[in-house]
C-alpha positions, 0 to 999 in steps of 0.5 A: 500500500504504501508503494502506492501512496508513494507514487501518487505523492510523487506524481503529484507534488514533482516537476521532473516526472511530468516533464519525463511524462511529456518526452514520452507524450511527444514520442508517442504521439509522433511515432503515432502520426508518422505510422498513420499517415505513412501507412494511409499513403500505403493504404491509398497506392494499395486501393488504387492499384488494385482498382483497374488490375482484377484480384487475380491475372492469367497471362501468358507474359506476351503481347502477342497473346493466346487463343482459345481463350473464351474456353478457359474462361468458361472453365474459371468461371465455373470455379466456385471461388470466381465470380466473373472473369474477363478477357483484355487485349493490350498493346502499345502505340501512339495517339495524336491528341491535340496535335501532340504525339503521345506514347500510351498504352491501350487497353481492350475491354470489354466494358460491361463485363470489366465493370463487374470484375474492377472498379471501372465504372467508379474511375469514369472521372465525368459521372454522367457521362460526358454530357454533363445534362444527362441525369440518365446516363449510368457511368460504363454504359455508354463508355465505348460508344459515342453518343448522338449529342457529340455526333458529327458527319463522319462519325458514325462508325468511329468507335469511342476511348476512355483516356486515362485523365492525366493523358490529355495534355489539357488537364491541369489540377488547382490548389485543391487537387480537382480538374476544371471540366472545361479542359476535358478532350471529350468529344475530341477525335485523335488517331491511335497508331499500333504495330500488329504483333504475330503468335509468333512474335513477328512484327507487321506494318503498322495500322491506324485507327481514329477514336473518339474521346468518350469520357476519361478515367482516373484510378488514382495510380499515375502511371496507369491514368498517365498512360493508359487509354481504353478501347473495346475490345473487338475494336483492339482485337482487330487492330492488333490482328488478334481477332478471328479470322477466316485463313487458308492454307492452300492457294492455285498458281495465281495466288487464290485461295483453295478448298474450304478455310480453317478459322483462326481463333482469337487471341487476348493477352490476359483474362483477368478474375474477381473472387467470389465473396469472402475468397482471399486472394490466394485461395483464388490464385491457387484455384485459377492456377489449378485450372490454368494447368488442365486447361495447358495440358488439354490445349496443346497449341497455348502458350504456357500460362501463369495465374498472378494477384494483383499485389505480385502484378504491383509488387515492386511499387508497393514493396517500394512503399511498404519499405519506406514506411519501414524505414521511417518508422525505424528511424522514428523508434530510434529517435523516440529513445529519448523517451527513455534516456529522459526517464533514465535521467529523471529517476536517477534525479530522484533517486539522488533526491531521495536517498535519506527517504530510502534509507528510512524506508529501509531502516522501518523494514522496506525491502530492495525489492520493495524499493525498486517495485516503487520506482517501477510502478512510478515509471510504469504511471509516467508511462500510462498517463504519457502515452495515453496522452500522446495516442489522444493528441496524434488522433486529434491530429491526424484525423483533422490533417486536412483541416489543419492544411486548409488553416494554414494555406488559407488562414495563415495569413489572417492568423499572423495579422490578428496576433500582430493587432491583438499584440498591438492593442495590448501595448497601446492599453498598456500605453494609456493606462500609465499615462492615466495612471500617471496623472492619478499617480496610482501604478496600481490603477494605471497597471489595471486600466492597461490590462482592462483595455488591451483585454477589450481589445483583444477580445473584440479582435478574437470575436469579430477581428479574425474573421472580419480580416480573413475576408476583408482586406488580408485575402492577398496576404493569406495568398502570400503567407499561407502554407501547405505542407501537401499539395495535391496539384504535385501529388497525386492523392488530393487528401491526407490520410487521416485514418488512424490505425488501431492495432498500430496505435495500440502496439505504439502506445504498449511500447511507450509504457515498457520504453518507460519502464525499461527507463526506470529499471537502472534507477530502480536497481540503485535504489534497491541495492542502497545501504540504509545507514549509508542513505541516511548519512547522505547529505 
């Protein structure tokens, strides 16, 4: 009981302990942010990643493709742990937008089917579609298909692509990280140039098709918005010459084909599957790969075939991210050992302190034992009250990033203004409550009527000043003096994180307490191992 009884005293009535409490608050209260918000950014790539990629990929690795790919799709599909499957041609050419020549990467889809295997629909940055006055549009619907208000002569037959938003050379992002429609290239024409590709491998002359800008997508990942396009696939298909066709083997002396013809199967690159509901990834991938393997072993003529997630197809950018948050935490953890030199230092100071009050412990019968459980159990308090603390003041912070960014870009200015007035007002009352007080001859009287009106100016400055300077006549200086510590016009995520993490923030805030205990333990040790008569001689 009196271990107890000791601790409180000293938690209450010492400076020191609070100020070891405050090192662990801050430590903790860092380490908190920097894991939130980095893992948020993880949290983010990993969404946008996965959104246009399919949970798991079958490809051959080629973009010359492989055929017979409606059959094993039929097979996938039959697997309970697949709810859709879909295939997709890619290829690799050049588009000329707005007499800009741009390298791009083109994708064919088949944009019902993708909408039910990705999150196509949900990327279409024009929600209702591209004429902003259709309330009817369903976003996907019409994504591939060029509607009657943008028709002009000619384009009937053109068929239409969704280009990635960062394609368009037109599209630039404001302050808050949105793009101005007004900028958008739908209903532009542009010409897609690709070079055909032979199950072989050989090359073939190049072949050009004009497309129509439908509509433009935006995953969130800036490789893929800044370089990749959409087209039909039957339209790719037949661009690439993947398409089935009707070929002859046989041909007379003047070069006419002879007999009946065979037909050449349609190839695609990859087919692309959704799990079912409540199927992890893997489990998915095991199956797929399962049925990849028969499907190989029945179909002589495929290429060989291999069954990927999405977190292998993106492995290299996440695992890139997924490193820097280790390191950075890392470097944060070895930092916040100050945590516990500060507790160290401060309980080695007590100890000092109170070497006669240990010597009387011992002299009435304490135990080292004893001794040392008492500053163990009050480096066990620091570390409690510090790290609940700082949890409470990293959550504060974090879940309200963006209201602080948007204080300090648009309010910095005004805030600067205001402290500089408030600070002004109290001098001048200051000022003229001592000349006042200098007629009256009272320094008391002339110390009061300053402090009463700087207070009144003050607080009509706090009431009605901030507000009235931020939108009066400091909007130029807020423009000069605001800060944004993340801009979305460089960065691609226009938001902060501000998620925090509770199973991170649990361990953090486990490891603040044991930081704290472990900083007490050499003091502790001291402590208990003090001769009583020695103690109480010390001086």
């Amino acid at each position: 009981m009196y271990k107890l009884v000791l601790i409180l005293k000293y938690l209450r009535r010492k400076l020191a302990p609070m100020f070891a409490a405050l090192a662990v608050t801050l430590c903790t209260a860092m380490v908190i942010i920097v894991i939130s918000v980095m893992g948020g950014f993880l949290e983010l790539l990993r969404d946008s990643a996965r959104q246009l990629t399919g949970d798991v990929i079958v490809t051959a690795h080629s973009l010359a493709g492989f055929p017979n790919y409606e059959g094993l799709i039929d097979e996938l599909e039959a697997l309970p742990e697949v709810s859709r499957a879909t295939p997709i041609v890619r290829g690799y050419g050049l588009i000329n937008l707005m007499d800009r020549t741009i390298p791009v990467e083109i994708e064919g889809i088949r944009p019902d089917e993708y909408g039910q295997v990705v999150n196509y629909r949900e990327t279409l940055q024009w929600a209702n579609g591209p004429d902003p006055d259709d309330d009817t549009a369903v976003p996907g619907e019409q994504s591939m298909r060029v509607p009657e208000y943008l028709q002009r002569p000619g384009w009937d037959e053109v068929p239409g692509a969704v280009l990635g938003i960062e394609v368009n050379p037109m599209h630039f992002r404001d302050a808050e990280g949105q793009y101005n429609p007004l900028n958008a290239a739908v209903g532009r024409p542009f010409t897609a140039t690709v070079v055909p590709i032979t199950q072989r491998g050989d090359f073939q002359e190049p072949r050009y098709q004009q497309l129509i800008v439908v509509n433009e997508f935006k995953s969130g990942l800036y490789d893929v918005d800044a370089n990749r396009i959409f087209v039909s696939f039957e339209t790719l298909q037949e661009l690439l010459g993947m398409a089935p066709a009707e070929v002859w083997t046989q041909f007379d002396e003047w070069g006419e084909p002879v007999g009946e013809p065979t037909v050449r199967a349609g190839r695609a690159t990859e087919v692309i599957l959704r799990g079912a509901d409540g199927v992890a990834v893997s489990e998915l991938r095991s199956a797929a790969a399962e049925v990849v393997t028969r499907y190989l072993s029945e179909n002589r003529n495929m290429p060989p075939l291999q069954a990927i997630t999405w977190q292998q197809r993106h492995g290299a950018l996440l695992a890139a991210v997924q490193n820097e948050r280790g390191l950075v935490t890392f470097l944060f953890v070895i930092i916040s050992m100050v945590a516990i030199v500060m507790v160290a230092t401060t309980f080695y100071m007590i100890v000092l302190e109170k070497t006669r009050d240990i010597g009387v412990l011992r002299a009435i019968g304490a135990s080292g034992p004893g001794i040392m459980g008492i500053f163990l159990g009050y480096g066990l308090a620091i570390g409690i009250v510090g790290s609940l603390v700082g949890f409470v003041l990293a959550y504060v912070i974090v879940t309200n990033l963006n209201e602080i960014q948007y204080a300090l870009a648009e309010r910095m200015g005004t805030a600067i203004a205001w402290a500089a007035l408030v600070a002004l007002a109290t001098i001048v009352g200051a000022v003229l409550g001592s000349l006042i007080g200098k007629r009256r001859d009272t320094a008391f009287e002339a110390g009061l009527l300053g402090g009463i009106i700087g207070f009144v100016g003050t607080l009509v400055l706090a009431v009605v000043g901030f507000e009235w300077l931020h939108a009066g006549p400091l909007i130029d200086f807020n423009e000069q003096y605001g800060w944004r510590m993340w801009d979305p016009s460089l960065y691609f995520f226009d938001r902060i994180p501000d998620r925090v993490d509770p199973v991170d923030a649990t361990a953090i805030v486990i490891g603040a307490i044991i930081s704290s205990v472990a900083g007490a333990l050499v003091p502790a040790l001291l402590a208990a191992r003090q001769d009583p008569i020695e103690a109480l001689r010390y001086e």
